[in-house]
Structure formats: structure tokens, C-alpha cells
C-alpha positions, 0 to 999 in steps of 0.5 A: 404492167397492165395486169399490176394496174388493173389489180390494182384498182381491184384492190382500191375498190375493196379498201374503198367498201370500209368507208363508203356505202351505196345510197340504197342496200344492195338485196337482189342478185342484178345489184350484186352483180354488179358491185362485184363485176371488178373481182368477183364472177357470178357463177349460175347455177348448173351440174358437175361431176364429182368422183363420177356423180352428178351433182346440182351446184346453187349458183354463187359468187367466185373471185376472180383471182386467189388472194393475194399478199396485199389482200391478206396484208390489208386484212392484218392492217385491219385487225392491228388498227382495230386493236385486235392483237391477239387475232393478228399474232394468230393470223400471220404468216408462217414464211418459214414455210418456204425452206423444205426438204427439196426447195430451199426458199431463203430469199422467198422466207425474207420478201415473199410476203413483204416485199411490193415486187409480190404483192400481186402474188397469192399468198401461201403459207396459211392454214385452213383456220386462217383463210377461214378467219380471212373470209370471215373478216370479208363477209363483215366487210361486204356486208357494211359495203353492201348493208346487206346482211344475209352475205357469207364469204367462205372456202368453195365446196369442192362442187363448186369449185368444179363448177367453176372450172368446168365452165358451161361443160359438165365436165372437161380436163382444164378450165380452158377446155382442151386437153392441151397446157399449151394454147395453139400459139405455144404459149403455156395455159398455166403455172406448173412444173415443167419436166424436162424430156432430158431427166426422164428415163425408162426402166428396164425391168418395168418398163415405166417411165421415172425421173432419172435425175431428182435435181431443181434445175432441171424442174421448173415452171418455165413461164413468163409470168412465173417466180415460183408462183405467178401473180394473181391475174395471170394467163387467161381467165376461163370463160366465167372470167376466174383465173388460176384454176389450175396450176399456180396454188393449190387451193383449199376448200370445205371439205378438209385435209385436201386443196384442188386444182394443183400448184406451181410444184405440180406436173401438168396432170396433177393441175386438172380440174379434179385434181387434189392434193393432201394439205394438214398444214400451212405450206407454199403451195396451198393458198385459198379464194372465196366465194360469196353466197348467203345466209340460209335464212335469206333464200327463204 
């Protein structure tokens, strides 16, 4: 309850950009800071490494939580209120998604996006043009809130997401720094399928270790805050204060046809830092979370 009210009021701060401004244009990197400090981190500058190179990250702006239903919902309340019919009809969306081949969604199909009891949860279904059109809607937003015009919301590079999740190491396995998906009270670190030790088996004439029984039941995430996905503010959030870097959705980023950090139907090793995973089309285990930098000309 205390995380829905705390989102909550991020959500409010956001609404609130559309119709007030600040007395003054907000330009420096201190003023930014802070009218950001409820949902978005300042992340500094620094290196990560990216299939072993080291790579110098510019210092940017992360949300602090992927967006969520009532994000995106505000944004398709937006675009019908501005008469813009043709851009809502290609931003819905596809719910239909939910029902595959080895998960049957029904219920998810009908309320996930619609119903309040997820609204605090990060919205999926969406192809990269959409999250694309969703950031670009954001920067206007921003840009009027702030009357700063050199502002860009955008999809991560995958550089920075890593930066992000690596925190102030140059590298590490999770965003909280350990090996572990369990802190030292026992509690899970992350939204991840859990596979039960009663389903695995060894094979005799390899000797690697399978899944011996391929059934949903005996897969699961397991976690208290968890439906599938968790909501957008869950677990602890890494020291840069960004949550869900690993595990919950997948995330897309610049570069194309992949999404990092692993989901809710991933196993533990597949939700590392430098995990990624293929994605050509809109499906429930990919969602998104901007980043805010600028424009080019304004670093001159």
C-alpha cells in the first residue's frame, strides 16, 4: 500500500507538468535534478563494459521505475483529448498478446491494462515504434513543464542501461551487487522464474541437467509482490535509487531487435546485468523506461 501511494504521487507530479510551469526556465543540471528527484535518478557520468570493451557513458537521467499502465494510459488519454485519433489507434495496446503458445492469459487479455488493481504495473504489449512515440510525446511534455527545449526523452543505449545497473562498479552480475537472487534474510532480489529442483533431471548419456517436466505449475515466480509481472516499484531499488533492472520486463533499448535485463518468464541467470534477449514484436515480457539527455546542440 505504501508503494501504490508513493507511485501515486509520482504520477500526480507528472499530470501536474501539462498545466503549470516553474517561475523561471529550469537549464542547469542542479534544476534538473531536482524537478526530476520523484521519478527520475541522475545517473554521472562513468565506464561499463559491453561484450568486453570498456565504454565511457555521458552522464543522463533514468526513470526510476519501467512505465507503467497508468503512464502509458495518461499518454492515450492525451492523444484522444488532443483530437489525435489516428496516433491513439496506432499507439493501443495489443492485449491479445497475452495468450501463447505455453502461457494462457485470458484474464490478463481482459484486465491487465485496464483494470486499477494493474495500474501500478509496467505496461507490455508495445513494439518499439510505440515506446518510441510514448517518449517522444514525454520530451514535449517536459519540455513545456521545464520551458527548456534542449530536453530529449528516448529508449537507453544499452551502455547506459549498464551503467545504470552497474552502479559505481564497472561491472557486476545484478544491480545490487552480489551473486545472489536472495538477500541475506532470504528474501528474492527480483521478479524471475523460479524453477522448481523437483522438475529437473540429469541425463544419463550427456550428463546435463533438463527439465524433466515442461508444465507452468511447476514454474513460477514465486514472489510476494508478483501477478506474473510486479508492479513498477518493487523490491529495492539499486544504489542510483532505479528499480527493476532485473527481472520483471524485459526492456528495449536503441539498439534494435533485443531488449535487456530479463523478465518474469526468464530464469535467474538470464536477468543479469548483460543479459539480452531477442524482440521483433510486441509481447508480455518486454516493456520500456526512458531516459532524459539533450539535444546535441545544447552541449555546445
Amino acid at each position: 500500500m505504501k508503494n501504490s501511494l508513493i507511485f501515486i504521487s509520482i504520477l500526480a507530479s507528472i499530470a501536474f507538468f501539462s498545466f503549470s510551469k516553474p517561475r523561471k526556465p529550469v537549464l542547469d543540471l542542479e534544476g534538473l535534478k531536482n524537478v526530476t528527484k520523484v521519478g527520475f535518478s541522475y545517473i554521472p557520468p562513468g565506464k561499463t563494459i559491453i561484450d568486453n570493451d570498456t565504454i565511457a557513458c555521458e552522464g543522463f537521467f533514468m526513470s526510476k521505475m519501467e512505465v507503467s499502465n497508468f503512464n502509458y494510459q495518461e499518454y492515450l488519454d492525451d492523444l484522444k483529448k488532443a483530437g489525435k485519433m489516428d496516433e491513439y489507434k496506432l499507439a493501443l495496446v495489443d492485449s491479445a498478446k497475452w495468450n501463447s503458445a505455453y502461457f494462457q492469459g485470458d484474464k490478463y487479455v481482459q484486465h491487465y491494462f485496464n483494470h486499477k488493481a494493474y495500474k501500478n504495473y509496467p505496461v507490455v504489449n508495445l513494439t518499439r515504434q510505440q515506446a518510441e512515440k510514448y517518449c517522444e510525446w514525454l520530451t514535449q511534455v517536459w519540455r513545456k513543464y521545464t520551458q527548456n527545449p534542449s530536453l530529449v526523452f528516448r529508449l537507453p543505449k544499452r551502455t547506459e542501461f549498464l551503467r545504470a545497473a552497474n552502479g559505481t562498479s564497472l561491472y557486476r552480475p545484478y544491480a545490487w551487487n552480489a551473486p545472489y537472487l536472495r538477500s541475506q534474510k532470504g528474501k528474492m532480489m527480483a521478479n524471475f522464474l523460479q524453477i522448481d529442483g523437483g522438475v529437473i533431471t540429469r541425463d544419463t548419456v550427456t550428463g546435463k541437467f533438463r527439465i524433466a517436466i515442461n508444465d507452468f505449475d511447476f514454474l513460477g515466480n514465486g514472489a510476494e509482490y508478483a501477478d506474473v509481472t510486479a508492479p513498477v516499484q518493487s523490491y529495492l531499488p539499486n544504489e542510483f535509487g532505479v528499480y527493476n533492472l532485473n527481472g520483471n520486463v524485459s526492456e528495449m533499448v536503441q539498439e534494435k531487435n533485443i531488449a535487456v535485463g530479463g523478465d518474469w518468464n526468464s530464469p535467474g541467470y538470464d536477468i543479469r546485468n548483460q543479459s539480452t534477449k531477442k524482440f521483433t514484436e510486441a509481447n508480455p515480457m518486454v516493456g520500456f523506461r526512458p531516459v532524459m539527455t539533450f539535444t546535441e546542440s545544447s552541449k555546445k
